[in-house]
Every structure is written in C-alpha cells, then in structure tokens.
Residue, then its C-alpha position, 0 to 999 in steps of 0.5 A: x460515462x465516469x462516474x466518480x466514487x463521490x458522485x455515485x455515493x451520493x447518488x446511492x444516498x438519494x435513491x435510498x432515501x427517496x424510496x425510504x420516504x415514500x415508504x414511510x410516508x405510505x406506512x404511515x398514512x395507513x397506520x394513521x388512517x387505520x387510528x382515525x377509523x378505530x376512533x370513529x368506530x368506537x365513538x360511533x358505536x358508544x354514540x348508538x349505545x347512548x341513542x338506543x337507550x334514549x329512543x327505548x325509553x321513549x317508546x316505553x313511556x308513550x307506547x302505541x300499538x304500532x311502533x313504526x306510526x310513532x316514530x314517524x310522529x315523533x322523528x322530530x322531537x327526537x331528532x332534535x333532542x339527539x342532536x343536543x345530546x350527540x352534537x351531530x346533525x341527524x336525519x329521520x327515514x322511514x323503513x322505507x328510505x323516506x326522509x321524515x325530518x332533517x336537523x340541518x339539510x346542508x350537512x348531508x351530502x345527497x351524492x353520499x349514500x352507501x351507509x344509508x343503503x345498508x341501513x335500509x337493508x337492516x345493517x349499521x354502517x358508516x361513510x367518510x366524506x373528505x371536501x373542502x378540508x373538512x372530514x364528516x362521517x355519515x352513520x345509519x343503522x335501523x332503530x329496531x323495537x322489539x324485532x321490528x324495524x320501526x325506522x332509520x336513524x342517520x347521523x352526521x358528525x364532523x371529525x375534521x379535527x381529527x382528521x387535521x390531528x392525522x395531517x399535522x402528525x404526518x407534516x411534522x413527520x415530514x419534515x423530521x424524516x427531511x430535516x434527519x435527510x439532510x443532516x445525513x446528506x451534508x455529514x455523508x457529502x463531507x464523509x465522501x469528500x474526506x474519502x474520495x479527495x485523497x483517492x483522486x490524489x493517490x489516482x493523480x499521483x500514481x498515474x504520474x509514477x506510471x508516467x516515470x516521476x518517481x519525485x512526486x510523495x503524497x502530503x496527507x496528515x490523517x492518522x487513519x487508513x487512507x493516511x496509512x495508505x499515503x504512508x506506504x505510497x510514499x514508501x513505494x515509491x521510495x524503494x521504487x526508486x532505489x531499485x531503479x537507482x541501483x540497477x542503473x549504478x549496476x548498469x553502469x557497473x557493469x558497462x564499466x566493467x565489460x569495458x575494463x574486461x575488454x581492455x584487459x583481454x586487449x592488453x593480455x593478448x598483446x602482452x602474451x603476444x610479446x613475449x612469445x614474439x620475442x621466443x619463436x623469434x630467437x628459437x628460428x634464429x637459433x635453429x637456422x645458425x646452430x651453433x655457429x654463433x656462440x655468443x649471440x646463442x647464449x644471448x637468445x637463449x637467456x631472451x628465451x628463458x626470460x620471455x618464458x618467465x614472463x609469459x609463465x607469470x601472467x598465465x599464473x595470475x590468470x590462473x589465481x584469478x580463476x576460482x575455477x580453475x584454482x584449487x583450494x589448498x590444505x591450510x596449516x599452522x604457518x608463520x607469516x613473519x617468517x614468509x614475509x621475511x623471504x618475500x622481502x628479501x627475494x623482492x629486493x633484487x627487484x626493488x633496486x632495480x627500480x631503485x627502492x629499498x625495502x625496510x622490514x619490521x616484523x615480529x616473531x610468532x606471527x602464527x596463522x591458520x592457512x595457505x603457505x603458497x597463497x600468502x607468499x602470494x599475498x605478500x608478492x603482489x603487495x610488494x610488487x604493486x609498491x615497487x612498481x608504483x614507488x616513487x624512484x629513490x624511495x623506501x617501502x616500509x613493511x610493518x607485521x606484529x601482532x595486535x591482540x587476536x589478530x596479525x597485522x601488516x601493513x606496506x607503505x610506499x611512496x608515490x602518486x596519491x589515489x584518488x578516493x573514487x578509485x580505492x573505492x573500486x580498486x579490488x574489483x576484478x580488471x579495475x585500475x586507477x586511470x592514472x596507473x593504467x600505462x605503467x604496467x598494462x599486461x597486468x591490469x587489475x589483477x593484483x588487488x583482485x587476487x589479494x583480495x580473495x587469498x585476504x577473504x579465504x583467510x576470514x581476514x580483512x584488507x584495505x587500502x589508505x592514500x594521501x599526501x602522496x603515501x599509499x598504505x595497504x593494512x593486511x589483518x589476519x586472525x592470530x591463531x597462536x602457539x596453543x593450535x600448533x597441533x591442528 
C-alpha cells in the first residue's frame, strides 16, 4: 500500500501523541496520588499526636488500677469528644478487636479491615476506600498507656475533597494536554500540506518530463527551499531542452552535411572523370596515328594539357582543404597590395572571358605577417568566386588599405543576391547556396572553406554581406607595419 508523505506525517503525529498521553497521564496519576497519601499521612499522624495528648490527660485525671476497664467504660465519652474535636467518626475496640461503641455505624464499611488488623497487632495503619465518588480513610492504631495496650482507636475521616482537588487537576490537564494536541495537529497538517503539495507537483511534473514534455515549468512563489527547488526544476528542464534542441540542430547539421559530402564526392568523381576521359581519349588517338596528323596532333595535345591543368586544380583544392595533408608554411613580412595587384592582373584574362572587368584600388605598404602562396590563394578563390558568380558585362570592384591596426579588402561584384539562410552556412566545408549549385558543380563548397581557414591561420576575420543584387566579401587582416620588417 502507498502511503504519502502527508499521510504518514500525521499518522507518526498521532502515534507520538498518543503514547505521550498515556504517559502523561500514567505519571501524573502517580504523582498526584503520591501528594494525596503525604497529605493523608501527615494529617493523620498530627490527628494521632492531638488524641494521644486528649486520651492521657484523661487517663491522668481519673486514674484506675486497671487501664484497660477504664477505657472500655469511658469509650463513649471519649469517642465523642474526639469526634468534635477531629471531625471524624470514630469507633472504640477493645484489645481484643471487639467493638465497644460507634459514633456513626454507616461510616465504617464492614468489607474494609486491613488497618484495623494491624492495630490489633499493635501497628498504626491506615485504609483508603474509593465508593460512590466519595474518598474515606480508615485509621487505627492501638492506645497504649504506659507499655500497655488498653484498646483501640478507629477513626473514619472523609478526604473526598481532596480526592476531587486530584480528578479536576487531572481533568484540566487533560484537556490542556488535547487543546495543545490539537493546536499542534492543525499547524503540523498545514505545515505538511505546504510541504507535501509542492512535492506532489514537482512528483506530477517530473513524471510528465519523463514522459518527453519538456514545455511543462513549475509555478510556486515561495521564497524558501521548496521555491528554491522549483527554481532549479525549472532550469533543468530549460537546459534539458536546449541540449535536446542543439543535438537535434547538430543532427540536422550533420545529415545536411553528410548529404552536401556525398553530393560532393558524386560530383568530384565525375569532374575527376572528365577530364581524365577527355586525356586517355586524345593520348590513344594520338599513340594509334603518331604523328601522321599534325594538326589534329597539335589540337589533342593542347585538350591534354588543358585537361591536365584542370584535373591539376581540383586536386589541389582537395589538397588545401585537407588539414591533413596541408603543410603549414613559414609566415614573413609580405605586402599584401602587392599579391593582390598580380592576383588582379592574372585574373583578368579569366574575367573577360566571362565578359567582366575588374577595378582594383589599393594602397601601398599593405604589410602582413604571414604566407605569401597562401594569400594569393586567398585572394584567387575570392576573385574567382566573383567572376564566376558576376553578372555577365559587369564590374568586380577590388578595395585594400589600411584602417588603423588592420588591412582591409573587400571585393564586390554583381550578380544574384544570397539568401541570409545561406551566408549563415556558407563557410562550411561541401555547403553551397541552392541557387549556385549548377554553376560549377566540380567544385562545390570548397572555395569559401579554404578561404576561411587561410582567413583563421592569419588571426584575421572575413564575412560575407548580399542585397539588392550586390555581393560583398570584407577580408581583415591585422597590419603589422614597417617597424616588424626584421622578423
């Protein structure tokens, strides 16, 4: 069976204050009764001090040669005067246990004789006799004149007052010991339910996150450690859900990525295919006619060497985009104006025949710190991008100079805008935008890659801006100046 925390709080309470109450009572039962016989005690022994004064004083004054004779002659009288004098009824024995006289028969209760049996055998003693809500007290002890016992004395005194002083302390008690049960009962039920409510909802809630609903947050406004706890539940869950939303995007990411790398390898394969296609094609032609044909020698050969260029190109950029492979150069003070000049001018032959110019504007003492064959590279695959991604019968506008510690370059052509979903990914290795991937399918995704490391290795930065039909490449490199010329 279940039981809840609330429920076996209470339960708990109960059991201890049951038990508490039973003890309680039990102690103080016997603490009060204990009170009750030392009262009795001492009243009863000051009573039989006061009577043995009154009955030697008789026996002084009328003295007899036998004691015992005058007691018996005088039990009456002096039964009575004790009785004014004690406010007891009292009874008169002979030695022997034989009654002589009785103030008030109705007093002694005949079934109640332990105290007068051990007067008889010469002790004091009393009884306590609990009946009809009244409390008496039986008390004998043997009157003894000069040694001898001459007779018995029994007194019967009601202390039912005090025994009802006993049962209205015990009552009041009682109900003091309920009255601070219940108090504690109700503020410990409110003190559960505070704490077992917001457990059952934190129980509830994780069991839903368990169950995958991520949305669910706790609501409790307490400034103590249970609202302390729903704080950081609801963080949990929070960064819960952020892993799992990153590890999905990752996901994504890398299905989208193992798709662009198959396409890649597709495409690589049959670009690599071409060109060697087109070379063993020439070369068997070539080899069967020697040189029988000059003119259709000359042509294969020139498709040879072209073929070869090509295939010489793409392997190189598998190459550069291998970090494994790739060896990291010495970098060296270099003018990167300078290797941007000759970058503009030996793309040009390339740009007219896609039918664009290039504008270059660049200042002089452009000085880095780094690679001189890895900038140039740099500065082939931005130009190249732009002259195969330009607009026909347009302009690529170079810019470099110098903007206070650092060397900016920028190049800027015309042509298709890209759209923001794609210059987010487009430095990823194998991405390129949709719209560009029939234009050059040999080469995909590899350019930006590469000028992104060579960007990186140089502890510069590079981004890449489209609208309105203009795309902009910002290159920044930090300058080093004319003073680190002897590095």
């Amino acid at each position: 069976m279940f039981l809840t925390i609330k429920v076996k709080f209470l339960l708990g309470l109960l059991i201890i204050f049951s038990i508490s109450l039973l003890l309680l009572n039990h102690f103080i039962v016997q603490i009060i009764d204990s009170s009750n016989e030392k009262i009795i005690t001492q009243d009863l022994i000051g009573m039989k001090k006061n009577n043995n004064v009154y009955v030697r004083q008789s026996f002084m004054i009328n003295h007899f040669s036998n004691d015992e004779i005058y007691f018996q002659q005088t039990a009456k009288e002096m039964a009575d005067e004790l009785r004014l004098v004690t406010s007891s009824e009292i009874s008169a024995y002979t030695s022997q246990g034989q009654l002589l006289y009785q103030t008030d028969a109705s007093k002694f209760d005949s079934t109640v004789h332990d105290d007068l049996d051990q007067a008889l055998q010469g002790k004091t003693a009393y009884t306590i006799s609990y009946a009809n809500n009244l409390t008496g007290v039986y008390y004998s002890y043997p009157v003894v004149i000069e040694g001898k016992t001459v007779g018995i004395l029994r007194f019967s005194k009601d202390f039912s007052l005090l025994h009802e002083q006993g049962k209205q302390i015990m009552t009041f008690i009682y109900y003091v010991t309920i009255a601070i049960f219940a108090a504690a009962f109700v503020f410990s039920y409110i003190l559960s339910r505070n704490i077992t409510l917001p457990i059952v909802k934190l129980t509830k809630a994780s069991t839903e996150v368990t169950q995958g609903n991520l949305n669910l947050r706790l609501r409790l406004r307490r400034k103590d450690e249970i609202g302390k706890l729903a704080d950081n539940f609801n963080q949990m869950i929070e960064k819960i859900k952020l892993q799992i939303q990153r590890i999905e995007k990752d996901r994504d990411r890398l299905e989208e990525l193992n798709r662009h790398r198959k396409q890649f390898f597709d495409n690589m394969t049959h670009e690599l295919k071409t060109p060697l296609t087109t070379i063993l094609g020439y070369a068997e032609t070539i080899k069967e006619n020697e040189w029988s044909d000059k003119p259709f020698f000359d042509k294969g050969m020139d498709h040879i060497i072209d073929e070869s260029k090509r295939l010489h190109g793409m392997v190189l950029k598998l190459l550069e985009l291998s970090m494994e492979t790739s060896t990291q150069e010495t970098f060296e003070m270099v003018d990167a104006g300078q290797i941007l000049q000759g970058v503009c001018e030996g793309m040009t032959i390339k740009a007219e025949r896609y039918m664009k110019t290039i504008d270059i504007e660049c200042e002089p003492g452009l000085r880095v710190y780094g690679s001189p064959a890895r900038l140039r590279q740099l500065f082939i695959n931005l130009l190249d991008n732009a002259i195969k991604y330009g607009r026909a019968h347009s302009t690529i506008t170079v810019h470099a100079g110098q903007v206070s510690d650092t060397v900016h370059v920028t190049v800027s052509n015309e042509g298709e805008t890209i759209a923001p979903k794609d210059l987010a990914r487009i430095f990823e290795p194998f991405y390129r935008a949709d719209s560009r991937e029939l234009a050059d399918e040999g080469s995909r995704g590899l350019g930006l890659s590469i000028c992104k490391a060579i960007v990186d290795d140089h502890r510069g930065k590079i981004r890449i801006e489209s609208a309105e039909g203009r795309t902009t490449v910002y290159v920044a490199l930090p300058y080093a100046g004319a003073e680190e010329e002897t590095l």
